[in-house]
Each structure stands twice: as structure tokens, then as C-alpha cells.
PQR file of N, CA, C, O and H, with PARSE charges and radii, in Angstrom:
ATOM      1  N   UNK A   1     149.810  -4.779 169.980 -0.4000 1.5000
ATOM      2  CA  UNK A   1     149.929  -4.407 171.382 -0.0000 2.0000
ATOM      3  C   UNK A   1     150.782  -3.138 171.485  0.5500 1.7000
ATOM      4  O   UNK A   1     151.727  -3.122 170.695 -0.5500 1.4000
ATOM      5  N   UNK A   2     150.617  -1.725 172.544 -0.4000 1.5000
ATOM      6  CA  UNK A   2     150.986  -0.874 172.422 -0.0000 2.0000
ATOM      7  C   UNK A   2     152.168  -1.060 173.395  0.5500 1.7000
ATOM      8  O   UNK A   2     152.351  -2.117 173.999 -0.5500 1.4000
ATOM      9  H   UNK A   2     149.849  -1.738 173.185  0.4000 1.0000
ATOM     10  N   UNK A   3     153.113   0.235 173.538 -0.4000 1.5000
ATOM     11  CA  UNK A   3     154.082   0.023 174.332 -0.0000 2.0000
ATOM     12  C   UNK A   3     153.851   1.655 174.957  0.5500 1.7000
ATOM     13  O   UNK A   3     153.109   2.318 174.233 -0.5500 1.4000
ATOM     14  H   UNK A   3     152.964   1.094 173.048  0.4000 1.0000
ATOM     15  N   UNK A   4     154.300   2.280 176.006 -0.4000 1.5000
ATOM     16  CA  UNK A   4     154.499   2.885 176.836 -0.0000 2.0000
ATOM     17  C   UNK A   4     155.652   3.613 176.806  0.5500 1.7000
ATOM     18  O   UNK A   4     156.469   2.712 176.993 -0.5500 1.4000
ATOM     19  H   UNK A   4     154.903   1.742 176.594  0.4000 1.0000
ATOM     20  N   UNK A   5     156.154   4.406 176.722 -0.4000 1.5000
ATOM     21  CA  UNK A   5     157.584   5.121 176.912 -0.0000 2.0000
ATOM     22  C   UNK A   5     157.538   6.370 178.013  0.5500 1.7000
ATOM     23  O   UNK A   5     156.561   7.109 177.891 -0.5500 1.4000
ATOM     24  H   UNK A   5     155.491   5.138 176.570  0.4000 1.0000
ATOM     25  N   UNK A   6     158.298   6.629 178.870 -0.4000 1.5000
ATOM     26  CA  UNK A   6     158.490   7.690 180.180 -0.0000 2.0000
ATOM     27  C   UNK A   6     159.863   8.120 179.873  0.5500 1.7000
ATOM     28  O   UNK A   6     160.875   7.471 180.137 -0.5500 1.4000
ATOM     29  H   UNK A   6     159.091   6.028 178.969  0.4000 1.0000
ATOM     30  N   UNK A   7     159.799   9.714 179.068 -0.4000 1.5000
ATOM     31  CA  UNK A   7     160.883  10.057 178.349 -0.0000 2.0000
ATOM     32  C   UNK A   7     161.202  11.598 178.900  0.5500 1.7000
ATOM     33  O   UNK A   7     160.485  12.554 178.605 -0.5500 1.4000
ATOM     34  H   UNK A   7     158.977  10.241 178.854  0.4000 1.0000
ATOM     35  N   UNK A   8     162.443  11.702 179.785 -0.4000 1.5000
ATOM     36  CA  UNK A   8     162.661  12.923 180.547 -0.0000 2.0000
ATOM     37  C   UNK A   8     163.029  13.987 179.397  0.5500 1.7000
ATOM     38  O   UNK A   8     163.903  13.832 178.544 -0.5500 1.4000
ATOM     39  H   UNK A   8     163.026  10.925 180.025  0.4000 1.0000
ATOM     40  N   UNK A   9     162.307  14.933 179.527 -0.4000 1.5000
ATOM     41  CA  UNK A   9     162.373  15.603 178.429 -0.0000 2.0000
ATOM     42  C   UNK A   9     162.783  17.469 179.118  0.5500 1.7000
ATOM     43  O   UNK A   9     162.039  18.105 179.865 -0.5500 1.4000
ATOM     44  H   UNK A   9     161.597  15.059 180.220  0.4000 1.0000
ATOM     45  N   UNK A  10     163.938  17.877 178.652 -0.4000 1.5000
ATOM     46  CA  UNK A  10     164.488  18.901 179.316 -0.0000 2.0000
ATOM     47  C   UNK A  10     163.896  20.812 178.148  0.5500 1.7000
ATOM     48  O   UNK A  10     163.315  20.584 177.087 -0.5500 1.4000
ATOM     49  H   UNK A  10     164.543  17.361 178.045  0.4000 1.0000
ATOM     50  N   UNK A  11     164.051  21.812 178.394 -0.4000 1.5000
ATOM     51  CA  UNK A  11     163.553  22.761 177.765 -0.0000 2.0000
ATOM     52  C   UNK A  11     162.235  23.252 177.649  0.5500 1.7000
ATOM     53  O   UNK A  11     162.003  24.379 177.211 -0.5500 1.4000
ATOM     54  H   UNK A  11     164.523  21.997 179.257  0.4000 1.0000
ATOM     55  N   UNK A  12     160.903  22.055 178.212 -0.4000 1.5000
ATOM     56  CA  UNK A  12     159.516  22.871 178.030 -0.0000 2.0000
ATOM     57  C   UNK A  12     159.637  23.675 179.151  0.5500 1.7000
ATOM     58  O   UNK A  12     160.621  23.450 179.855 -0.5500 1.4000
ATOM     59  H   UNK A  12     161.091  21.139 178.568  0.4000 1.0000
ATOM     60  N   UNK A  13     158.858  24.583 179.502 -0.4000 1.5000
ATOM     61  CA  UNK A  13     158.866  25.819 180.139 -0.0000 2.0000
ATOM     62  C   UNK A  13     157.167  26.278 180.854  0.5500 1.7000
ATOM     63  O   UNK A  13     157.017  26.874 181.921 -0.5500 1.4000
ATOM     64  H   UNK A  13     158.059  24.766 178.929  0.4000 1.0000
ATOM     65  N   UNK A  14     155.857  25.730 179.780 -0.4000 1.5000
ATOM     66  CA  UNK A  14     154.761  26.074 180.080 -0.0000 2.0000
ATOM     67  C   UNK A  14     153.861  24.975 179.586  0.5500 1.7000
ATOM     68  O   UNK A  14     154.045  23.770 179.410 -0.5500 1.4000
ATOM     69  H   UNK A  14     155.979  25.246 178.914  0.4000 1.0000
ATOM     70  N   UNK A  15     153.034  25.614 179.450 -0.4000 1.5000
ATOM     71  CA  UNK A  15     151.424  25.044 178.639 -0.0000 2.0000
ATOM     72  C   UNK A  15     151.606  24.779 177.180  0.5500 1.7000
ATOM     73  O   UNK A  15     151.223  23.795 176.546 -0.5500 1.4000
ATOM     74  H   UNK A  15     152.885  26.592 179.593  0.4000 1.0000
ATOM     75  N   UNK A  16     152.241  25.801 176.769 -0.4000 1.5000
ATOM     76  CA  UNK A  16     152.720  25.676 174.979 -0.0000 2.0000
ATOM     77  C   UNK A  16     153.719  24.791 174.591  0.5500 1.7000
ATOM     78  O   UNK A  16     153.739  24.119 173.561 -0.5500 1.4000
ATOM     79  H   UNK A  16     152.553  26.600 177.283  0.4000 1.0000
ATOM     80  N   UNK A  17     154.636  24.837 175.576 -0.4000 1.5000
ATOM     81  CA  UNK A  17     155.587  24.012 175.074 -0.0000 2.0000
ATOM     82  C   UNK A  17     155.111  22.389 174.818  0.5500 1.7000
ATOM     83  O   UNK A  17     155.303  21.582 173.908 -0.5500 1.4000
ATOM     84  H   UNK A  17     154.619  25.383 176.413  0.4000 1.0000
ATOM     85  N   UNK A  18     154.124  22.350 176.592 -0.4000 1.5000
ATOM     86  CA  UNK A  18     153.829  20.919 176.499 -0.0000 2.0000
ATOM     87  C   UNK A  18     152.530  20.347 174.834  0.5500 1.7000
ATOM     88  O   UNK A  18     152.424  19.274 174.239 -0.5500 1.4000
ATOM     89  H   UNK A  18     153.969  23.006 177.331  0.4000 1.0000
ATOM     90  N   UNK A  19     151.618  22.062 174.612 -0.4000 1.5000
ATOM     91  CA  UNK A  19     150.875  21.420 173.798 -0.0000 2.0000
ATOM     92  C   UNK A  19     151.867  21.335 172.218  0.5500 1.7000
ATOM     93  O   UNK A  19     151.538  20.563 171.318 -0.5500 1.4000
ATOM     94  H   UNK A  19     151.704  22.933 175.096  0.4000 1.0000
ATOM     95  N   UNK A  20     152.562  21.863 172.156 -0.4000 1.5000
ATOM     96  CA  UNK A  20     153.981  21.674 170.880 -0.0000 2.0000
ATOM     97  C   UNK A  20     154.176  20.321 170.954  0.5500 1.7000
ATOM     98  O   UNK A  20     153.335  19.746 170.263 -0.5500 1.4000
ATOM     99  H   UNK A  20     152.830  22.490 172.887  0.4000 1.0000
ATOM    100  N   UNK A  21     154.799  19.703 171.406 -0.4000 1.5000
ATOM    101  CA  UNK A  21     155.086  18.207 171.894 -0.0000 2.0000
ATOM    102  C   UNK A  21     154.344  17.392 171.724  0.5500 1.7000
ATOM    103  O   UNK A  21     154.698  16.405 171.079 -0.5500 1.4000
ATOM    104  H   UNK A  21     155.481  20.170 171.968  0.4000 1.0000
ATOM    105  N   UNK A  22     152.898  17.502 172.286 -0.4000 1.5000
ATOM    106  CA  UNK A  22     151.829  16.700 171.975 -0.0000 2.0000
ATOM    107  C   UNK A  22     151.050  16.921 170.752  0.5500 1.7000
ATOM    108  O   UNK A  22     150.221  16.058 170.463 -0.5500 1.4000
ATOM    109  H   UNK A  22     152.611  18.304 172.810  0.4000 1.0000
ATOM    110  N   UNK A  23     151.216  18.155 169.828 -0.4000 1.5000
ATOM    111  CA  UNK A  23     151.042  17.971 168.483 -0.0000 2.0000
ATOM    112  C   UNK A  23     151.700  17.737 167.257  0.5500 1.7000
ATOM    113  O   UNK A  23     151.419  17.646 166.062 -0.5500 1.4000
ATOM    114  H   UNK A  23     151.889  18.856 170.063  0.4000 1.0000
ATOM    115  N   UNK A  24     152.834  17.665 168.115 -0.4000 1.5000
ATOM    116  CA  UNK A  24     154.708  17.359 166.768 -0.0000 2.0000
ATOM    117  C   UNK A  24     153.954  15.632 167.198  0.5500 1.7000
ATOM    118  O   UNK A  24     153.747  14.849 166.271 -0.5500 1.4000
ATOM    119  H   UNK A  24     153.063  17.739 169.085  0.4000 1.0000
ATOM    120  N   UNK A  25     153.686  15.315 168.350 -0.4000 1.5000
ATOM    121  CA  UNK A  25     154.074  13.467 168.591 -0.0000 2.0000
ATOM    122  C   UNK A  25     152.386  12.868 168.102  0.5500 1.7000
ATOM    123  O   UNK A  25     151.941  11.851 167.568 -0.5500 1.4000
ATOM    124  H   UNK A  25     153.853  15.951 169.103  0.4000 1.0000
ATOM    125  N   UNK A  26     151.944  13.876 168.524 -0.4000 1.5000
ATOM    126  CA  UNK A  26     150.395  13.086 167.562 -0.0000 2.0000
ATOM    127  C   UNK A  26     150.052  12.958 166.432  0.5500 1.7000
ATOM    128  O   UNK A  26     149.182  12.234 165.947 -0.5500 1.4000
ATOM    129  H   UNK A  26     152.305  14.702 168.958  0.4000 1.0000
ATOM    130  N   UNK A  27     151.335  14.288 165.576 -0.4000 1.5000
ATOM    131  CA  UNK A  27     150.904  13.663 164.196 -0.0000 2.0000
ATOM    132  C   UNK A  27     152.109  12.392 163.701  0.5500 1.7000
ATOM    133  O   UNK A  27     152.393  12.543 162.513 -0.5500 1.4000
ATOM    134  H   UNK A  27     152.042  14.876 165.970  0.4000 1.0000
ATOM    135  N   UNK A  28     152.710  11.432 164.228 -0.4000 1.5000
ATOM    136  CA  UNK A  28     153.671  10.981 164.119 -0.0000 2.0000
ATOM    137  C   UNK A  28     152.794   9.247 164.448  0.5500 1.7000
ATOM    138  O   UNK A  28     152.363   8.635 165.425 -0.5500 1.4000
ATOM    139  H   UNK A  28     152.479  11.310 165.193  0.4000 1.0000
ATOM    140  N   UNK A  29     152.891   9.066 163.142 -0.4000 1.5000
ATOM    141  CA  UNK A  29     151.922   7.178 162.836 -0.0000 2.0000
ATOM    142  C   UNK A  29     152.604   6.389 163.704  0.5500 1.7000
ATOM    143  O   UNK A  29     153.803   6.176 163.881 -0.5500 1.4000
ATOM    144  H   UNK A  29     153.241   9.563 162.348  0.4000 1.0000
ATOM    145  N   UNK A  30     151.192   5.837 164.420 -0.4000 1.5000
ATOM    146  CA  UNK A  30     152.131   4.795 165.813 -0.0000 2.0000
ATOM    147  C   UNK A  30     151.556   5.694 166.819  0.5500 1.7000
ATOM    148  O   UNK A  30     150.796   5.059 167.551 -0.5500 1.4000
ATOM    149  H   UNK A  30     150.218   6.011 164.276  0.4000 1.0000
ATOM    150  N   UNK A  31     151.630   6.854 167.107 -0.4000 1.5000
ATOM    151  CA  UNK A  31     151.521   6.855 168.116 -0.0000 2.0000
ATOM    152  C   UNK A  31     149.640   7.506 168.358  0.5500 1.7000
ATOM    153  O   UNK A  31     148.867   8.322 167.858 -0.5500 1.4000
ATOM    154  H   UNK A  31     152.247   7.369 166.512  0.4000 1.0000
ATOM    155  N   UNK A  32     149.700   6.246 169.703 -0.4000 1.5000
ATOM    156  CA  UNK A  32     148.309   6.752 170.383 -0.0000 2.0000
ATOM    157  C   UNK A  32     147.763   7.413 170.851  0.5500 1.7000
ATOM    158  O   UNK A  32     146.595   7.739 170.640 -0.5500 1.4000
ATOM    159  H   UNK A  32     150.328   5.582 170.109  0.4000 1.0000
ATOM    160  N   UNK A  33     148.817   7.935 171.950 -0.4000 1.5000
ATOM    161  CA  UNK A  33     148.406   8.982 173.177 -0.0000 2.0000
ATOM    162  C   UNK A  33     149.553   9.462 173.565  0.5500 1.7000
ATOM    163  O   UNK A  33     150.572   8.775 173.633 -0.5500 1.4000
ATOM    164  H   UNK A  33     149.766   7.670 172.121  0.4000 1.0000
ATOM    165  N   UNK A  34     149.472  11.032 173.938 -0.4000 1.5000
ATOM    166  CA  UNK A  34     150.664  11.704 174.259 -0.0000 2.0000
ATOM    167  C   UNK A  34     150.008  12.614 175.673  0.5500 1.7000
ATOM    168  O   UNK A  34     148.929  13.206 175.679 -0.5500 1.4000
ATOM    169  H   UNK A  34     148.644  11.590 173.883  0.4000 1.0000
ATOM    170  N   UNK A  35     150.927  12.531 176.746 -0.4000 1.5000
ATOM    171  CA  UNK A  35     150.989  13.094 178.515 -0.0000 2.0000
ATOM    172  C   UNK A  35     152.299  13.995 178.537  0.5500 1.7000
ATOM    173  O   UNK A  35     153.343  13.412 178.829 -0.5500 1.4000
ATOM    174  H   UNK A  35     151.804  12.050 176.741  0.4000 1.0000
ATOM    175  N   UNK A  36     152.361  15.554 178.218 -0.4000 1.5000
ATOM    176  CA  UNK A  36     153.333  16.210 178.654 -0.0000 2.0000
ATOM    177  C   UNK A  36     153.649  16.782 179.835  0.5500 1.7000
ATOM    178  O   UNK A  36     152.578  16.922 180.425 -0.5500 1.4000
ATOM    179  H   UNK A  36     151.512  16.028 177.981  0.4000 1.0000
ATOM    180  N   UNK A  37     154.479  17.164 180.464 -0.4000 1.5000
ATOM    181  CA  UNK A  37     154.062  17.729 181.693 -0.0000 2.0000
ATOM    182  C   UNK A  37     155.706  18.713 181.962  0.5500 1.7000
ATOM    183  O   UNK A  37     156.800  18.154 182.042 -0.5500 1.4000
ATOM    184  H   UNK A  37     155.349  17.050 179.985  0.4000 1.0000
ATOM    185  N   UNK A  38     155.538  19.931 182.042 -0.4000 1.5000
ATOM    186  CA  UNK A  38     156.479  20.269 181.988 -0.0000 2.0000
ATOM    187  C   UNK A  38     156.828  20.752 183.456  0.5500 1.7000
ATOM    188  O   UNK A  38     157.950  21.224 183.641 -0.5500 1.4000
ATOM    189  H   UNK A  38     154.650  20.385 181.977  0.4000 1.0000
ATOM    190  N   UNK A  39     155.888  20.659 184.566 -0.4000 1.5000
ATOM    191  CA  UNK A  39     156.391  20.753 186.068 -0.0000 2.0000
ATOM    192  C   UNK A  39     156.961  19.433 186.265  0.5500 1.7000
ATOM    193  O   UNK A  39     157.238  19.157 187.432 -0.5500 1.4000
ATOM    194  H   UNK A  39     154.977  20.275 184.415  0.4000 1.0000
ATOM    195  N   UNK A  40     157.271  18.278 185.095 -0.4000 1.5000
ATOM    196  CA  UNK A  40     157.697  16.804 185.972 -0.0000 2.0000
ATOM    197  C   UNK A  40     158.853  16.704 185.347  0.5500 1.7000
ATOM    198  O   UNK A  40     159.846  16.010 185.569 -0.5500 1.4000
ATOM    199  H   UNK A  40     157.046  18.503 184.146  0.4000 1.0000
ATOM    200  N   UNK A  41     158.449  17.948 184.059 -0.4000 1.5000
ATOM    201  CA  UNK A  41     160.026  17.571 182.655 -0.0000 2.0000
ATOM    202  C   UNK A  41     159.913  16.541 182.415  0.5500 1.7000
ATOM    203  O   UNK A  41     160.909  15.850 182.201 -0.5500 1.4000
ATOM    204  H   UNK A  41     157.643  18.511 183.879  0.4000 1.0000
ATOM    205  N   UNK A  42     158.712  16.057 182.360 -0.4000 1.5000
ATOM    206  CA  UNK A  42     158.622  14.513 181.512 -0.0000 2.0000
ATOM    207  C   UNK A  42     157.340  13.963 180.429  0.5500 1.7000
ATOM    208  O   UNK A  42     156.200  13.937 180.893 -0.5500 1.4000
ATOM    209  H   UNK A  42     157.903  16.619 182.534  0.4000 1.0000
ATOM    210  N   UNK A  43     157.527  13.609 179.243 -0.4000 1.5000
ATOM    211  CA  UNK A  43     156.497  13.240 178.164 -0.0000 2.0000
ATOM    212  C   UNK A  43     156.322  11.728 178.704  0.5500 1.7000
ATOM    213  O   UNK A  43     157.355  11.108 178.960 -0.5500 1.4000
ATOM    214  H   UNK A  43     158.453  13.630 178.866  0.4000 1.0000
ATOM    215  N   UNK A  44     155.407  11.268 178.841 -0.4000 1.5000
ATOM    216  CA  UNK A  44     154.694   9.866 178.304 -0.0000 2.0000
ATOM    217  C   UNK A  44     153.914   9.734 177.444  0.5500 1.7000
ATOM    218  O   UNK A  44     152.851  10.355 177.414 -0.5500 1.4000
ATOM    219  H   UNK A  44     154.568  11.772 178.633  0.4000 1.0000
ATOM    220  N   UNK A  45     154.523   8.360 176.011 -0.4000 1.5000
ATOM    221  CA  UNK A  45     153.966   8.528 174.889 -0.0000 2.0000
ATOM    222  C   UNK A  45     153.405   7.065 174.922  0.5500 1.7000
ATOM    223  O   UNK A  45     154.211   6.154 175.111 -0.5500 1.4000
ATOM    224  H   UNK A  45     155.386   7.856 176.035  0.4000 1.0000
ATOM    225  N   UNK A  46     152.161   6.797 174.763 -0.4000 1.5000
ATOM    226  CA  UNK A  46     151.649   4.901 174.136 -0.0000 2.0000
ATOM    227  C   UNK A  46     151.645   5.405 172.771  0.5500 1.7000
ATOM    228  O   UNK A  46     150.939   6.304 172.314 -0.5500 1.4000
ATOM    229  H   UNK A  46     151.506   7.537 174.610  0.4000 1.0000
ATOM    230  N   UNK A  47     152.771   4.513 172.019 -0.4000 1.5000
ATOM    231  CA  UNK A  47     152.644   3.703 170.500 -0.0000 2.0000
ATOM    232  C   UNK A  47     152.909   2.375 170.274  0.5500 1.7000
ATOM    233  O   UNK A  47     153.387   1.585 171.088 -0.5500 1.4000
ATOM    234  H   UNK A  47     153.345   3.783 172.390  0.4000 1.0000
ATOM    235  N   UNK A  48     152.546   2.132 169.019 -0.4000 1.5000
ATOM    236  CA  UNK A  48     152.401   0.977 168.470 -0.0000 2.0000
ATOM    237  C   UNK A  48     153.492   0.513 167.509  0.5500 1.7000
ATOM    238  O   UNK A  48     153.321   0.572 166.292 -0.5500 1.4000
ATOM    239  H   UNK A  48     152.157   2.773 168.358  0.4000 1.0000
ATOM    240  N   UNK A  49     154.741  -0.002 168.123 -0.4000 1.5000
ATOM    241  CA  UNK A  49     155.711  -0.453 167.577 -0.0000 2.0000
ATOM    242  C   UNK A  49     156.083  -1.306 166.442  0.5500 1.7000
ATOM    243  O   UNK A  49     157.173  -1.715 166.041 -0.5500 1.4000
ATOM    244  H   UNK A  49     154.881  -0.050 169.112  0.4000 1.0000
ATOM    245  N   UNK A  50     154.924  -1.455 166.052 -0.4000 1.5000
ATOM    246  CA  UNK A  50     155.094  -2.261 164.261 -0.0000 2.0000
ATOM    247  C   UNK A  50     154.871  -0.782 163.595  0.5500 1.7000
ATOM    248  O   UNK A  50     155.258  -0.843 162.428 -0.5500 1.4000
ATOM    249  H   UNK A  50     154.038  -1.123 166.377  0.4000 1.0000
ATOM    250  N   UNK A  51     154.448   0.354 163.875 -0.4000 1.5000
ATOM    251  CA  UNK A  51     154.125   1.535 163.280 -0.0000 2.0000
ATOM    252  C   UNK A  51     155.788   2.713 163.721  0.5500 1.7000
ATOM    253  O   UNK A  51     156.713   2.983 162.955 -0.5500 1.4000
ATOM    254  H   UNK A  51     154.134   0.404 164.823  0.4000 1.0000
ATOM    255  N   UNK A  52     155.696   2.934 164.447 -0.4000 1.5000
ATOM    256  CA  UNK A  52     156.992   3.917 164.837 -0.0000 2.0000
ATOM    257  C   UNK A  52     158.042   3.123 166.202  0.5500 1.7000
ATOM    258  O   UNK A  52     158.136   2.010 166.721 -0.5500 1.4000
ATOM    259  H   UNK A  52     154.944   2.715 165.069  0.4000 1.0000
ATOM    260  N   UNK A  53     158.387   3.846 166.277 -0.4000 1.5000
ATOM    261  CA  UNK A  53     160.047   3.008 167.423 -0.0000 2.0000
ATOM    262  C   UNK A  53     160.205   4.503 168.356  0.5500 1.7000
ATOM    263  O   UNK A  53     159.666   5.592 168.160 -0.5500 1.4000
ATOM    264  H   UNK A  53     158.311   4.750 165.856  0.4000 1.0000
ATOM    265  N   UNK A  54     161.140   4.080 169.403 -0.4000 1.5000
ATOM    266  CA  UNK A  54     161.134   5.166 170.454 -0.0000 2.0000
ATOM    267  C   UNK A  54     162.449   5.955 169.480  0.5500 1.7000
ATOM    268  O   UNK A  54     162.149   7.149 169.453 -0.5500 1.4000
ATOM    269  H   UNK A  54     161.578   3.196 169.563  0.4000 1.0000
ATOM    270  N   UNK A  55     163.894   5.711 168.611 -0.4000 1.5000
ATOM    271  CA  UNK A  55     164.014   6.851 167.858 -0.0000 2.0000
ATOM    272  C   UNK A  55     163.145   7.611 167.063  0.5500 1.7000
ATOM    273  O   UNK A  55     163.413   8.812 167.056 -0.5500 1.4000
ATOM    274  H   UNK A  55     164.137   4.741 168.633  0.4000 1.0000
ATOM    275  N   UNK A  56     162.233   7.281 166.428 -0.4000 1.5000
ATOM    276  CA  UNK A  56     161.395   8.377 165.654 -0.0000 2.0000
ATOM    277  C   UNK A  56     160.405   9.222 166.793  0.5500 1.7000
ATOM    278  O   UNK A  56     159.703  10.117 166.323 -0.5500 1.4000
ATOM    279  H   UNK A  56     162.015   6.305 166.434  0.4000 1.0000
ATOM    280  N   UNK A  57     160.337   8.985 168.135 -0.4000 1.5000
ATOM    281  CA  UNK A  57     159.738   9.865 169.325 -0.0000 2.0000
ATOM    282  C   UNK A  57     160.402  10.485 169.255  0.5500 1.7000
ATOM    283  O   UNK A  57     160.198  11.552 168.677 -0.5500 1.4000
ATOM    284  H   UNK A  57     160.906   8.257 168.517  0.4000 1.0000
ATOM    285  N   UNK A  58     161.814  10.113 169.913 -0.4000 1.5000
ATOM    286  CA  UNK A  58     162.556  11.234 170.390 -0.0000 2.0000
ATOM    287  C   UNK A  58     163.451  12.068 169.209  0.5500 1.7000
ATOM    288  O   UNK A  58     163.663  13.254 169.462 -0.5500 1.4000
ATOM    289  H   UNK A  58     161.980   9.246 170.383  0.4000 1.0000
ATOM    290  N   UNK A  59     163.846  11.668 168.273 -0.4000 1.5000
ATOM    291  CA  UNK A  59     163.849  12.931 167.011 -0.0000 2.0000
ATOM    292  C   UNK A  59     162.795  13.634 167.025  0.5500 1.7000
ATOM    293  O   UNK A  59     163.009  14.838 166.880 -0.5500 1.4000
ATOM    294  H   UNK A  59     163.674  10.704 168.067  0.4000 1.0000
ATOM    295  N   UNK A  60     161.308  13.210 167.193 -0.4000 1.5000
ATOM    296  CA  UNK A  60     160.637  14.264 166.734 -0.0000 2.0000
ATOM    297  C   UNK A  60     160.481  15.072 168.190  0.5500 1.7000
ATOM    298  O   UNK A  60     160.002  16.186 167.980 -0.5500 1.4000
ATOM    299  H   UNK A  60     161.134  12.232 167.311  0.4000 1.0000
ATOM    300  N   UNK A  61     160.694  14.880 169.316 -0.4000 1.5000
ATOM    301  CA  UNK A  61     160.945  15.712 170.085 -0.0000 2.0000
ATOM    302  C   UNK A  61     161.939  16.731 170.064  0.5500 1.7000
ATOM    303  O   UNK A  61     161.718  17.929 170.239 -0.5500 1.4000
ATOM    304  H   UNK A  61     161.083  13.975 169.487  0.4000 1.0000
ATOM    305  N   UNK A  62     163.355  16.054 169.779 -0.4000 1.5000
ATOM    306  CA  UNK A  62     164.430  16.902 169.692 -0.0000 2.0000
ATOM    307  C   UNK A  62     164.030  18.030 168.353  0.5500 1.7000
ATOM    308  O   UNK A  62     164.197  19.244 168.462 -0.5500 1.4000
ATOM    309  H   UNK A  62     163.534  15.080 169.637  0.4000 1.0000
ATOM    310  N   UNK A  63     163.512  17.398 167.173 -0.4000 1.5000
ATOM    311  CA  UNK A  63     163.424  18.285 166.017 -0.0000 2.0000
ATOM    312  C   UNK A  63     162.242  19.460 166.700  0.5500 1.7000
ATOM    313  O   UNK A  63     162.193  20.499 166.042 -0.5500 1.4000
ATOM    314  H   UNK A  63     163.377  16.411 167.084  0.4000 1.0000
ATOM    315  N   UNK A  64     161.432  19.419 167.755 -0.4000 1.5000
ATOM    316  CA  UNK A  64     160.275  20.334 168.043 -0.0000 2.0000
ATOM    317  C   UNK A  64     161.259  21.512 169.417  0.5500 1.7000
ATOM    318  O   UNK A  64     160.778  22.498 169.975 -0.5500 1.4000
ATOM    319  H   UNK A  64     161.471  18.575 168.290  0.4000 1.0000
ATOM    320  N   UNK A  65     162.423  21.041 169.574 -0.4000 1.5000
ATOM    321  CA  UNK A  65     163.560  22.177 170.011 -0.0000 2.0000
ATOM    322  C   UNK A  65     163.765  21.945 171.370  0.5500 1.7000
ATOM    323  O   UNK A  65     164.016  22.818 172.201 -0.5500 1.4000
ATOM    324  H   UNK A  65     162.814  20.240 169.121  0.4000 1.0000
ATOM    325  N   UNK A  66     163.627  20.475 171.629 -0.4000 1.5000
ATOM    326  CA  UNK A  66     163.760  20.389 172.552 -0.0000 2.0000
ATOM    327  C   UNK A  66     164.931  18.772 173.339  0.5500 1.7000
ATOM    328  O   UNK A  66     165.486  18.062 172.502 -0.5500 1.4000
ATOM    329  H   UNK A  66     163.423  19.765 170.955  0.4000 1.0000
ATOM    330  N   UNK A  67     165.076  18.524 174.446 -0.4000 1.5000
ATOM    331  CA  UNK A  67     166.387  17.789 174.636 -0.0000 2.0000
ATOM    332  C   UNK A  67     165.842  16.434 175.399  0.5500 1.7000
ATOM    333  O   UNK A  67     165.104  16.665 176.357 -0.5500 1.4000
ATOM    334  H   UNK A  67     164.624  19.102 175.126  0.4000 1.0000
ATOM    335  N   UNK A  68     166.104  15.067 175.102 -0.4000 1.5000
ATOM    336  CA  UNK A  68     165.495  13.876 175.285 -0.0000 2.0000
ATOM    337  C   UNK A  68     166.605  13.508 176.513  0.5500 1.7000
ATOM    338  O   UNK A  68     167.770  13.327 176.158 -0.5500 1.4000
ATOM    339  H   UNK A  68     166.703  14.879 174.323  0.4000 1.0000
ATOM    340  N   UNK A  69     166.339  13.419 177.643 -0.4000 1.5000
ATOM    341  CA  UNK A  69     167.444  12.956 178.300 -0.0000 2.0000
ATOM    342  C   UNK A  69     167.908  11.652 178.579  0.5500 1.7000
ATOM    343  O   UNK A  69     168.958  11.490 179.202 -0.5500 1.4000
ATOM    344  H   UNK A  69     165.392  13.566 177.932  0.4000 1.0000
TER
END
């Protein structure tokens, strides 16, 4: 069963930033589906928690240069 995460995410700026984010978090096992949006400053990620955990999201957000609030 998947889980849902709504993760305020501070520093994207455009279109690139959001598609950065959604290709740092899609290649990252576990996860299903990635929603960036940088007019809301917020990522929503569905993964699969026997596969990854919400620290390995948000490192790999922070490691893609950006700030998990």
C-alpha cells in the first residue's frame, strides 16, 4: 500500500526547478509518482514504504539544492 507525502518545499523558482525534483525523486526506488509545483512551493510524492521512507525524499530533495520545510 502506497503512502502520500505533501512536502513544502522552499527555492524552486520555475518549470526546471520543478522538472529537477521530479527527476532526482523518480529515480529514487519506492517512489511512484511525483507533483511539483513551484507557484504552491510544494512537492507531492506517492511511495511505497517497504521500498524508501519520507527521510530518503527529503535528502534527495535537499541534495537536488533545495530546502524541505
Amino acid at each position: 500500500m502506497s503512502e502520500i507525502a505533501s512536502l513544502a518545499v522552499t527555492g524552486m523558482k520555475c518549470g526546471g526547478c520543478e522538472n529537477n525534483i521530479v527527476g532526482k525523486l523518480s529515480a529514487v526506488p519506492g517512489v511512484i509518482a511525483v507533483k511539483a509545483s513551484h507557484t504552491e512551493k510544494r512537492v507531492d510524492v506517492e511511495y511505497d514504504p517497504t521500498q524508501t521512507d519520507l527521510d530518503e525524499i527529503e535528502d534527495t530533495i535537499v541534495e537536488a539544492g533545495f530546502k524541505v520545510e
